[in-house]
C-alpha positions in Angstrom: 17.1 -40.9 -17.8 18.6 -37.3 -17.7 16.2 -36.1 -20.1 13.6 -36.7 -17.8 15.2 -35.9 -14.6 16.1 -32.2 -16.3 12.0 -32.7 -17.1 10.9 -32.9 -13.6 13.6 -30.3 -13.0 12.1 -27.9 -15.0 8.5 -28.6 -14.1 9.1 -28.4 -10.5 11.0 -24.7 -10.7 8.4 -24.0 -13.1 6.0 -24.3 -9.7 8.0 -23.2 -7.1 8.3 -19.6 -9.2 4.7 -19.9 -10.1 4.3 -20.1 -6.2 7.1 -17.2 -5.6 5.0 -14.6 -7.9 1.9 -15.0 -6.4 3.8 -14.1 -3.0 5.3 -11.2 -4.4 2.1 -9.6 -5.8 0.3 -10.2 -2.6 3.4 -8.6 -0.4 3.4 -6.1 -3.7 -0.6 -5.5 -2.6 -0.1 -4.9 1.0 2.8 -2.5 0.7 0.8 -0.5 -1.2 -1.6 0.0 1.2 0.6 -0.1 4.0 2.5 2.5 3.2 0.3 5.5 2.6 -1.8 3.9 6.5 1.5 3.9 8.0 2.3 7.9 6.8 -0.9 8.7 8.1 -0.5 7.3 11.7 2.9 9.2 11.9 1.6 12.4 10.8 -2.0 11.9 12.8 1.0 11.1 15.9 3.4 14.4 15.3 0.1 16.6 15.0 -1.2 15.0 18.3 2.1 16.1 19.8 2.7 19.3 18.6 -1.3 20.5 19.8 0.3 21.1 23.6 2.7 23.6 22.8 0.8 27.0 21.8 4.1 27.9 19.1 3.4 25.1 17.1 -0.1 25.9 16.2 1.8 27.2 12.5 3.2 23.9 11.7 0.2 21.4 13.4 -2.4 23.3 10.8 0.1 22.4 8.4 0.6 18.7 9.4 -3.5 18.6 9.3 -3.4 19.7 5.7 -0.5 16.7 5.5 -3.3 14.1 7.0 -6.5 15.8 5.0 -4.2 15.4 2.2 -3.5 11.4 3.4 -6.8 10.6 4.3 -7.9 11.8 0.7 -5.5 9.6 -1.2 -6.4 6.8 0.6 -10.3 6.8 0.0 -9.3 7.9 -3.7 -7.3 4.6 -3.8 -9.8 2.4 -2.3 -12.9 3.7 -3.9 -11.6 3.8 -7.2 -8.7 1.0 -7.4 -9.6 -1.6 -5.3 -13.1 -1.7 -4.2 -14.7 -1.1 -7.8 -14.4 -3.4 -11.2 -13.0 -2.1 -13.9 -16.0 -0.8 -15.9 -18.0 0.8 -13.2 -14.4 3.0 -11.8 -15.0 6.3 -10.5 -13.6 9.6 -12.3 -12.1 12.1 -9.7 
């Protein structure tokens, strides 16, 4: 009887972290894409800000390189990681 309780046991946490990987590579998935969209909105913002005042022109061109530099890595990563299969990946 306790042999196949600990059975059940088994096959049922077995599942259940089965069930909690999936989760975690799907959160894993959306961070990374997240994060870089996220970086971008707060530079795009600060530049936004900073185009009023006429003695931050020095550091807005150089939060546009910042988003040019963003908006780059993002296409790189979603041309050539997620929207393509394996065999047919773009070299950059």
């Amino acid at each position: 009887m306790c042999v196949i309780a600990a059975e059940e046991k088994d096959v049922v946490c077995q599942h259940y972290a089965a069930d909690a990987m999936k989760t975690i590579a799907k959160a894993m998935m959306t961070t990374t894409w997240d994060r870089p969209v996220f970086m971008l909105n707060c530079l795009t913002y600060l530049a936004d800000t900073l185009t009023l005042y006429v003695c931050t022109a020095h550091k807005h061109a150089e939060l546009d390189g910042a988003v040019k530099t963003c908006i780059f890595g993002l296409i790189k990563g979603h041309v050539c990681e997620s929207l393509c299969h394996i065999s047919c990946r773009i070299p950059l």
